[in-house]
Structures are given as structure tokens and as C-alpha cells.
C-alpha positions in Angstrom: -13.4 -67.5 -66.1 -11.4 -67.4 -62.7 -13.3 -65.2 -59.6 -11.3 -62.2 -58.6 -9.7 -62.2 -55.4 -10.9 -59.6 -52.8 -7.9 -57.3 -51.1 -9.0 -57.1 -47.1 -7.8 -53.9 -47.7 -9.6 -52.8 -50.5 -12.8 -54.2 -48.8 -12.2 -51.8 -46.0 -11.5 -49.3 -47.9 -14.5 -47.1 -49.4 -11.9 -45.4 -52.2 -11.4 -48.7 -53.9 -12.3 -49.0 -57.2 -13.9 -52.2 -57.1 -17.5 -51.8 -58.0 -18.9 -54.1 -55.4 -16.6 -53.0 -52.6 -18.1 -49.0 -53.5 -21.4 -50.6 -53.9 -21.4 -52.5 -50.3 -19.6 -49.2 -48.5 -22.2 -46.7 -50.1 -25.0 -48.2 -48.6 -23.3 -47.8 -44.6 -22.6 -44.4 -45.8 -26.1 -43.5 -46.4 -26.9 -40.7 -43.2 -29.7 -41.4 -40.5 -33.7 -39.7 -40.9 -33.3 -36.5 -39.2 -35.9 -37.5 -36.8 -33.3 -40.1 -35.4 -30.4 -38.0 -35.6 -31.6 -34.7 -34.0 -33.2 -36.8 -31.6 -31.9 -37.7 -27.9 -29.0 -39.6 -28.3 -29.8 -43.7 -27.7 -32.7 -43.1 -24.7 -35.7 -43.0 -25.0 -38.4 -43.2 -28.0 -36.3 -41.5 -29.8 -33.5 -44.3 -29.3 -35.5 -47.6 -29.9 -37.0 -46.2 -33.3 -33.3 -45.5 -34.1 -32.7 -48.9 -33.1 -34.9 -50.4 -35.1 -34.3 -48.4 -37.9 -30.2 -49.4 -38.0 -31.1 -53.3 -37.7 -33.7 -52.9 -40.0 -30.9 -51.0 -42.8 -28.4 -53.8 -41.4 -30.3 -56.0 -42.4 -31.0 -54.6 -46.0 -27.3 -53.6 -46.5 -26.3 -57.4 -45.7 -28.6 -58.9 -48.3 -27.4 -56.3 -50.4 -24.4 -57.0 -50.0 -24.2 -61.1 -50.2 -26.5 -60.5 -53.6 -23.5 -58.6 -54.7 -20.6 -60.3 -53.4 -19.5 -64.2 -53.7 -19.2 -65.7 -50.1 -15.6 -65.8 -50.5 -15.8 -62.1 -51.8 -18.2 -61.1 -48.7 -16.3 -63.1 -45.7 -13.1 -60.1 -45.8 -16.0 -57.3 -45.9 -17.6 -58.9 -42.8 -14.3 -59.7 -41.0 -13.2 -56.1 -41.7 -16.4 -54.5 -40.6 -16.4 -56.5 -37.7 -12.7 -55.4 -36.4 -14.2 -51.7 -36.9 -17.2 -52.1 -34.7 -14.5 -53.7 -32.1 -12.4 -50.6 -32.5 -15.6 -48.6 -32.1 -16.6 -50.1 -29.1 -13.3 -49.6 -27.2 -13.7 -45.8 -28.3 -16.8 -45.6 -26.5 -15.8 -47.0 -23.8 -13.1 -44.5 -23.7 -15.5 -41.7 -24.5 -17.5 -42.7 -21.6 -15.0 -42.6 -19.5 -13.5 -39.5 -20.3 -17.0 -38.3 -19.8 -17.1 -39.5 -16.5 -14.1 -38.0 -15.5 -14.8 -34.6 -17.3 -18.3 -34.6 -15.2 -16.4 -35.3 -12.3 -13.6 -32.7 -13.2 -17.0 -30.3 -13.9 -18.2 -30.8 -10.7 -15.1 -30.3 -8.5 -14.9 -27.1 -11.0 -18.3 -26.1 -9.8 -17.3 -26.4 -6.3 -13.9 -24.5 -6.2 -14.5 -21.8 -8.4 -18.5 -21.4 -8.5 -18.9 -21.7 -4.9 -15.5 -20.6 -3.3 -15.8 -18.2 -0.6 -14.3 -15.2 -2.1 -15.6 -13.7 -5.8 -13.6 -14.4 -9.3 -14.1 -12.3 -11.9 -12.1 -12.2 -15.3 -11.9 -8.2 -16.8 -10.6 -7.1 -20.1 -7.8 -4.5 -20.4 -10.4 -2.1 -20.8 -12.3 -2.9 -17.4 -15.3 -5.3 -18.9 -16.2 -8.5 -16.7 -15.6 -11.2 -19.1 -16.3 -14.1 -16.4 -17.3 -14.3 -13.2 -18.3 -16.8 -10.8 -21.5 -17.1 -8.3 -20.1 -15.9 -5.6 -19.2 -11.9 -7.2 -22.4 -12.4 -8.5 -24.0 -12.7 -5.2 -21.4 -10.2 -3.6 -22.7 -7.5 -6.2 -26.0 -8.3 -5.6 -27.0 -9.0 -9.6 -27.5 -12.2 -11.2 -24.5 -13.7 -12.9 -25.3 -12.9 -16.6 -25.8 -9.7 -16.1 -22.0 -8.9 -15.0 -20.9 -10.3 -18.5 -19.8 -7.3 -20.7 -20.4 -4.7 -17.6 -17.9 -2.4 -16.6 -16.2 -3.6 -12.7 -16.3 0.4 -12.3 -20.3 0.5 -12.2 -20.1 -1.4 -8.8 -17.4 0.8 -7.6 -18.6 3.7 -5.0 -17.7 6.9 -7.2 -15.3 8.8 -4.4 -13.2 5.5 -5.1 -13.0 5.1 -8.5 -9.9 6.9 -8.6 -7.8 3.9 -6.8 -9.4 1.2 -9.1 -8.7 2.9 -11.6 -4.9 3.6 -10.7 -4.4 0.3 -9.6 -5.7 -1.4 -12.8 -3.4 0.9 -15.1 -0.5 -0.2 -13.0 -1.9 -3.7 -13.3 -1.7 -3.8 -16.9 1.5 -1.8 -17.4 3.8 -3.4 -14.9 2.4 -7.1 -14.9 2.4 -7.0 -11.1 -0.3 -8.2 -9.0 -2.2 -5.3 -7.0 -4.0 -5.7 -4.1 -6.0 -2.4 -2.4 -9.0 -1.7 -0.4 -12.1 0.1 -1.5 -15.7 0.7 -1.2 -17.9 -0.9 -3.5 -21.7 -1.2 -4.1 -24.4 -3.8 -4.7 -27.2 -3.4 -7.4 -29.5 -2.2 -4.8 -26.9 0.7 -3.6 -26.1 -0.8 -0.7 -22.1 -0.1 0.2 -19.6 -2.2 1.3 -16.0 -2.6 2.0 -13.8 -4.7 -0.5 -10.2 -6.3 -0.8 -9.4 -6.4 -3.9 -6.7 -8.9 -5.7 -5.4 -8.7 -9.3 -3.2 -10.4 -11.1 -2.2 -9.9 -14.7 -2.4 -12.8 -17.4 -3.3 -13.5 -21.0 -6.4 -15.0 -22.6 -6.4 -17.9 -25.1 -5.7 -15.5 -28.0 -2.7 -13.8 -26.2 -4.7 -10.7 -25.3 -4.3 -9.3 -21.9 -7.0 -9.9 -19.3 -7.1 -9.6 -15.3 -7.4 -11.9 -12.6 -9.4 -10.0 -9.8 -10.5 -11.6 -6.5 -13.0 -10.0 -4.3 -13.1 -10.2 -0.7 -16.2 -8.7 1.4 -14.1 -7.0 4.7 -17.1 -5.2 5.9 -17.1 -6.6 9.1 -13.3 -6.1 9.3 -13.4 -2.5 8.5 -16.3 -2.2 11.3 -14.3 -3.9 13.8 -11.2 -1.2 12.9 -13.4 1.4 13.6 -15.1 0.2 16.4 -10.9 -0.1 18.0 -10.5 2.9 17.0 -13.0 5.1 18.3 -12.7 2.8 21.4 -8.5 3.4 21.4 -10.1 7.8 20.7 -12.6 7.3 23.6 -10.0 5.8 26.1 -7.3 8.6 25.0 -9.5 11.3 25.9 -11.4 9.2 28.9 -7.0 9.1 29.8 -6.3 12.6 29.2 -9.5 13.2 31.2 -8.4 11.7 34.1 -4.9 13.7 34.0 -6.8 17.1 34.0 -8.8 15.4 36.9 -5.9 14.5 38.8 -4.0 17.8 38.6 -7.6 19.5 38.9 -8.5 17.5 42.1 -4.6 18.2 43.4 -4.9 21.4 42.2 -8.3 23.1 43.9 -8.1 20.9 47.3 -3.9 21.9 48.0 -5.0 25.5 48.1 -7.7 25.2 51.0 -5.6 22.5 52.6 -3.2 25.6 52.4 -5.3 27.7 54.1 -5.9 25.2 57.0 -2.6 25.1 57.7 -1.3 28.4 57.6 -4.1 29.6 59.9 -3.8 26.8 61.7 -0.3 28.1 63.0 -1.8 31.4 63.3 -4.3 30.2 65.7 -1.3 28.9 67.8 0.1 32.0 67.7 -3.2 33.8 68.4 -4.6 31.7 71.0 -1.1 32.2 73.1 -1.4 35.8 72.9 -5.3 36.0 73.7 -6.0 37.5 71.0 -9.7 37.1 70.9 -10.3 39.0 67.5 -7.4 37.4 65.6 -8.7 34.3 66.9 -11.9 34.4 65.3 -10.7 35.6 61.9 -8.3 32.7 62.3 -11.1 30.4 62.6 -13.1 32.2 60.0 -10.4 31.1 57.2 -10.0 28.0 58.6 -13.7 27.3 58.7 -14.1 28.4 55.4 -11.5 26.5 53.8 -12.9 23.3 55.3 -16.2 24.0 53.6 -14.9 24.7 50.0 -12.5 21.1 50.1 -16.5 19.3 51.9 -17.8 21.3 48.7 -15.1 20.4 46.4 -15.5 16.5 47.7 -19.4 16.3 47.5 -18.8 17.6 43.5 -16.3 14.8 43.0 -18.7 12.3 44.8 -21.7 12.9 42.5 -19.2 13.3 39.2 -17.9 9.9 39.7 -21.4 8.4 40.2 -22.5 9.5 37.2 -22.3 6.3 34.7 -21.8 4.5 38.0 -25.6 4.7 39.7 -27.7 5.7 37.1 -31.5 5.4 37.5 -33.7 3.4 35.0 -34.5 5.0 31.6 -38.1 6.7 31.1 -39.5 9.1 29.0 -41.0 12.2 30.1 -42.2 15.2 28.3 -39.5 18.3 28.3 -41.5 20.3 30.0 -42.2 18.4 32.9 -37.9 17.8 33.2 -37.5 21.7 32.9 -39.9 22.5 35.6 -38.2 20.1 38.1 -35.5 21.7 37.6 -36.5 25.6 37.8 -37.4 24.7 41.0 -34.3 23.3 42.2 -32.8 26.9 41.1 -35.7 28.7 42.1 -34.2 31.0 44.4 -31.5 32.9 41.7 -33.7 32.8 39.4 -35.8 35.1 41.6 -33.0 36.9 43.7 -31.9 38.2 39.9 -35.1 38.8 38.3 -34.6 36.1 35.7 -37.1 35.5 33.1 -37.5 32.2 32.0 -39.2 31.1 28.3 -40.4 27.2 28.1 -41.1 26.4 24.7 -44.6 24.9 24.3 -43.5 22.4 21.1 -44.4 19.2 22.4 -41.0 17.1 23.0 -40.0 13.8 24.6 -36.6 13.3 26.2 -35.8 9.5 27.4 -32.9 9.1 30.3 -32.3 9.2 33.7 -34.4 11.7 34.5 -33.2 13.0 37.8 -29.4 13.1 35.7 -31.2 15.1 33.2 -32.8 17.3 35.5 -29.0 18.0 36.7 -28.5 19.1 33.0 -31.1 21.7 32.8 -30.3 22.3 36.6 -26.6 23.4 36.1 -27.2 25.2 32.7 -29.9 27.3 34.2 -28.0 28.4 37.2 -25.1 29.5 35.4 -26.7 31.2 33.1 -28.2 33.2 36.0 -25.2 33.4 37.6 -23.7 35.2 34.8 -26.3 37.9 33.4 -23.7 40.6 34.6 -25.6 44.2 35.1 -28.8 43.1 32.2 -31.6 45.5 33.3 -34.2 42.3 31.5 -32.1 39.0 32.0 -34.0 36.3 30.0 -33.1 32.3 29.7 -34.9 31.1 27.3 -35.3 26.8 27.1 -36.4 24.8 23.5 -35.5 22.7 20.8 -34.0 23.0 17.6 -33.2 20.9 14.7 -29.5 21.0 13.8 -28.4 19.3 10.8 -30.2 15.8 11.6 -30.2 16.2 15.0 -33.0 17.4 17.2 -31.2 19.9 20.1 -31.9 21.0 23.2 -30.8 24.7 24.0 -30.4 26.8 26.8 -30.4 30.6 25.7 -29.6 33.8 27.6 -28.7 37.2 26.8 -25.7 37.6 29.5 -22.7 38.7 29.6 -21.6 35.9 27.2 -18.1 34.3 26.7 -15.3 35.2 24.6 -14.6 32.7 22.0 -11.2 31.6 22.6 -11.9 30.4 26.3 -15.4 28.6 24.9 -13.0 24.9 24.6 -11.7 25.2 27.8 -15.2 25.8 29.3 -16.5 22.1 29.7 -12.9 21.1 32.3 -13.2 19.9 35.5 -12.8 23.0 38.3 -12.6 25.8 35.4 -13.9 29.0 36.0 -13.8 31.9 33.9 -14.5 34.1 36.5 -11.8 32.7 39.7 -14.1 34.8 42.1 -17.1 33.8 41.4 -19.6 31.4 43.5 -19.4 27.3 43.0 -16.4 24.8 42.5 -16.5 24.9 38.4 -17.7 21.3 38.1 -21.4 22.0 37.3 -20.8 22.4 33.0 -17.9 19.1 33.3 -21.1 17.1 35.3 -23.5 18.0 32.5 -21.3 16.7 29.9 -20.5 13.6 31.3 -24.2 13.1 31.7 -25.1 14.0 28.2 -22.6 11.8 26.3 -23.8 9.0 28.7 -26.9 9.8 26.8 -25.5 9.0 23.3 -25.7 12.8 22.6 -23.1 15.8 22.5 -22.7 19.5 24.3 -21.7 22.2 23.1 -21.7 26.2 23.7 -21.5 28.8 21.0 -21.7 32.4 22.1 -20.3 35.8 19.7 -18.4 37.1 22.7 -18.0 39.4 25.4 -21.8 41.0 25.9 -23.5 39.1 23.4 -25.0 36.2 25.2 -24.7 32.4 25.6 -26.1 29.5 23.8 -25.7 26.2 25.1 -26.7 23.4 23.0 -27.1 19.5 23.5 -28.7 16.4 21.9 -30.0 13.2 23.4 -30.4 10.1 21.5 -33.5 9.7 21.9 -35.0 12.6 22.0 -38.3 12.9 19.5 -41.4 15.7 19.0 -44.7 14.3 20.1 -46.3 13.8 23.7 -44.9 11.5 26.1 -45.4 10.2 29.6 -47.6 12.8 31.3 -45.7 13.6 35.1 
């Protein structure tokens, strides 16, 4: 009886029908112990008992194997196994390299989406956050699992959900990409300014998703509005300086006026001998002179103000009120003014002879202007308006009707043309209170109903201060 060839093919192949051949496959087909196999790959314990466990069944399957094959038979089995651990081999190599390069790839993932300077985040058609790398995460304030499945709209400030979600609707029914500015807000509450950037595309199973970067322009939107109120501040500073100009041309023409008409009236006087025309003469010339000195030294001490300003102290308001009742002693007392310190303890912090001016100039007019009140009272304290803590300056005068009240704070205005001083004094105390960081302002029901004037410092506080 002749031996029966073996087909390389056959031998290789683990459908043949050749009893052997199914025999010698079966036993490489037999699966690994789960404790190798659910183990850690080929390090470790875990990979020398595996190891010892394959040469070990190698070794069985091979006598198994030549017991049931004829050398002859056995030699095609071996060659063909061996050819398949070759073409293994290469495989892994290629394996490893490909894992190489996708850890690479991973990494240089990592590094431009993960950590790029601006937040990605993938949202459904519906406005869920699908994906979304460290840096929105970081921007939002929440850790990055927790955006997964959360609507973008819950980190949106509420006044400006409205463009968001206008912009997305337009995002998803056009196709174009949108790019808007809005507030938005961290976990904690805390606000900021964002640019936002979207861009229509489709996920892997063709349903519609956005592309959104997110920008932080907090800084940005602070430096606008730092120009801006900087571009306000030097409008009005310019606008200022106009009504100074024609202010200052204004008031000193008309006693330079004076001077020199009576100046050729004094020629005419003094060839005539006219004694008594002579003096009156001089009398208007004399005068005139004094208002334009008076007019000058007003101008002088408005344009030092910012200029020379003493250090900054505190001292308690009382003490800054008393300094200056005295300066104004003498109307006070010519008029029969009644004056009312509040006792609250306050501090005011400033130049304190420039605040003294304050209370200085807002006293005296409002003695000034008590018209005929048989009981005129000024009463001084402190208020709390809104947030603010203000300073007020009450009387019960002859007050000021409420369309002339804006005009009230310009250089050389006077509501009442014959009245005593050069109309500087309320101008001065507002330049000297916005040097402070605060505001003035005056608020009075009209003709007979007295005056209020109001103004804040920034620093101003309740408590005791510096005892002086």
C-alpha cells in the first residue's frame, strides 16, 4: 500500500478533509486560558506565563503532530506554518509601526486641538456640546466631561441668548459660517466677553453638527471701553475748553470795554476840569480793573486744580465743614444763616484744602441766594444714593428753576447777571469733585422751593477718621 501524498495546500488549509491535516490544525486552533488572554499583552507576569504556556502547547502540538503525520507528510505542514509565522512577523512589524505613528499622530492631536489657544467645541443641531477640547473646558470654568451632552446656552449670559440663538438658526439653515460677539459665563458666574465662530458641517452619519470656536476678548472689550470713555472724557474735556475760551473772551472784553471807554472820557474830563466827572470816570475805570484782577485770580486757582494738588488724607467731615464755615463766616452771619452739621460719623479722603473749597463755594451760594427767607437754614450731611454714599448741601432758598439747573455747573454763569462774584465758584467745585473719582449734581423743584446740591467722593466711608 502506496503513502498518500500531502497537498502544501491542503496542509495549510484547516477545511481540508484530510483527517490528519484537521487533526494537526485543531490543536493550533485550541484558544489561550483566560488568565493569559485577559492578561497584559506580552509584559510582565502575565507575559512569561503566556510564554511558557505556548512553547509548552508547541511542543505538545509537534509531537502530536509527527505521531500523526509521516515525516514526508509533516515536512509541507512545518514549511507552511513556518511561511505564516514569517508573514505574521512582518504584520507586527507593521502594526508597531503604525502604532508608532498613530501615538505620534495622537500626540500632535493632543497638542493642536487639546491645548490650542482658543476653545473647540462640537454642538448638535439642537445646541448640545458633543465634544469639546481642554481649553473651552477651562474657558467655561467646568471640567471637560461635564460639557458633554450640556446645552452651549447654559454658559450664555441670559440678556444674550437671543444673538446665539439667532446666529445658530442662521447657522444651520443657510450653511454659512457666523461669527458674533457675546457675553458668556463661567460655572462660578463669573462673565466674560466672547468671539464666537461657527461653521456648519456633518457628522460621520451625515447629521448636521456645528463647528464653534471660542475666543476670550475680555481684555479687548476693556480696552474699547477704556478708548472710549477716554475719546467721551476728551470730547467734553474739548467742548470744555470752547465754553472756557468764549467764557474767558467773553466776561474779560466787557470790563476791558469799560476801561476804554472811560478811558477817553477821562481825556475828555480831565481837559475840561471837570473834577466830578473825573472821579466817576475813574470810579468805572477802577472798578472794571478789579472785576478782570477778580476774573484772573478765579482762572488762576481753576487751572491749578488737578495741576497743584496737595497729598491725600482722611479727615472726619466734620472737621472739613468747620474749616470751611469759617472761611464764609461773615454771610453766614450778615444773613442770619443757620447752619445744621450732621453728627453721623463720616470720613472723606482728598485734598483737603480742595475739599474745603467744595463745602466753601456751596455754602456761600447758598447764602447768597436765600432771597427774603425770614429762617434761612443750610443744612450739611450724608446720604446713601443708590450705592453711593453722598454728600449734600441743603437750603430752603429761593431755589432754581429746572430748565436752567444743566447750565448751572458753566464757567462764568450766573443765573442772577447782578449778583456778587464771577460765576466760577460751582464750575471750581466740579472740577475738584470729579478729580475726586466722584460726581455733582443739583436737584431743586423750582422757583421758591429750595436747593439741594449733591456730590460723592470715592472714598468716602461712615466711621471715625483722623481726628483734626
Amino acid at each position: 500500500m502506496t503513502k498518500k501524498k500531502l497537498n502544501p495546500d491542503k496542509a495549510a488549509d484547516p477545511s481540508t478533509d484530510s483527517k490528519s491535516s484537521e487533526q494537526a490544525d485543531s490543536s493550533f486552533r485550541q484558544p489561550a486560558p483566560r488568565s493569559f488572554s485577559d492578561g497584559g499583552g506580552s509584559g510582565g507576569r502575565a507575559g512569561l506565563e503566556l510564554r511558557r504556556w505556548a512553547e509548552k502547547k508547541a511542543n505538545s502540538d509537534e509531537g502530536k503532530i509527527r505521531k500523526t503525520l509521516s515525516p514526508e507528510e509533516a515536512r509541507p505542514v512545518f514549511h507552511e506554518l513556518r511561511v505564516h509565522q514569517i508573514e505574521l512577523e512582518v504584520q507586527n512589524d507593521e502594526l508597531r509601526r503604525a502604532q508608532a505613528e498613530l501615538e505620534v499622530a495622537r500626540a500632535r492631536y493632543f497638542d493642536l486641538y487639546d491645548l490650542a489657544p482658543v476653545g473647540y467645541c462640537t454642538v448638535s443641531e439642537k445646541g448640545l456640546i458633543l465634544e469639546a477640547n481642554l481649553t473651552a473646558a477651562t474657558l467655561l470654568g467646568v471640567a471637560r466631561g461635564e460639557l458633554v451632552n450640556q446645552p452651549i446656552s447654559r454658559f450664555i449670559l441670559q440678556e444674550d441668548n437671543d444673538i446665539y440663538y439667532l446666529q445658530r438658526k442662521r447657522l444651520f439653515k443657510t450653511g454659512e459660517a457666523q461669527a458674533y460677539e457675546l457675553r458668556m459665563v463661567k460655572k462660578d458666574g463669573d462673565p466674560f466677553w466672547a468671539r464666537v465662530e461657527a461653521t456648519a458641517a456633518k457628522d460621520a452619519d451625515g447629521a448636521p453638527i456645528g463647528r464653534i470656536v471660542l475666543s476670550d476678548i475680555t481684555a479687548r472689550k476693556r480696552a474699547e471701553e477704556a478708548i472710549h470713555r477716554k475719546a467721551k472724557e476728551l470730547q467734553e474735556k474739548n467742548d470744555e475748553l470752547n465754553r472756557f475760551t468764549y467764557a474767558v473772551s467773553h466776561d474779560l472784553r466787557s470790563p476791558l470795554v469799560t476801561i476804554r471807554t472811560f478811558q477817553g472820557q477821562l481825556e475828555q474830563d480831565l481837559r475840561s476840569q471837570d473834577a466830578a466827572r473825573i472821579e466817576m470816570d475813574l470810579g468805572y475805570i477802577r472798578n472794571a480793573a478789579d472785576k478782570m484782577s477778580r476774573l484772573l485770580d478765579e482762572l488762576l486757582r481753576l487751572s491749578r486744580v488737578g495741576r497743584m494738588m496737595n497729598p491725600s488724607e482722611e479727615a472726619p467731615l466734620q472737621a472739613v465743614v468747620k474749616e470751611a464755615l469759617d472761611l464764609v463766616a461773615g454771610r453766614i452771619t450778615a444773613r442770619g444763616v443757620r447752619v445744621d452739621l450732621t453728627e453721623e460719623p463720616v470720613v472723606v479722603t482728598g485734598d483737603r484744602t480742595r475739599l474745603v473749597e467744595v463745602f466753601m463755594n456751596l455754602v456761600d451760594n447758598a447764602a447768597k441766594f436765600m432771597g427774603d427767607q425770614p429762617a434761612p437754614r443750610v443744612e450739611i450731611g450724608v446720604e446713601q444714593v443708590g450705592e453711593e454714599l453722598a454728600l449734600f448741601v441743603r437750603d430752603n432758598g429761593i431755589g432754581i428753576d429746572p430748565r436752567l439747573q444743566p447750565m448751572l455747573f458753566g464757567l462764568f454763569h450766573k443765573l442772577d447777571p447782578g449778583s456778587e462774584g464771577t460765576g466760577i465758584g460751582l464750575a471750581l467745585a466740579r472740577r475738584i469733585v470729579e478729580l475726586h473719582g466722584g460726581r455733582i449734581w443739583v436737584e431743586s423743584e423750582g422757583p421758591g422751593k429750595g436747593t439741594t446740591f449733591r456730590f460723592t467722593l470715592a472714598k468716602t466711608r461712615r466711621g471715625v477718621g483722623r481726628i483734626s
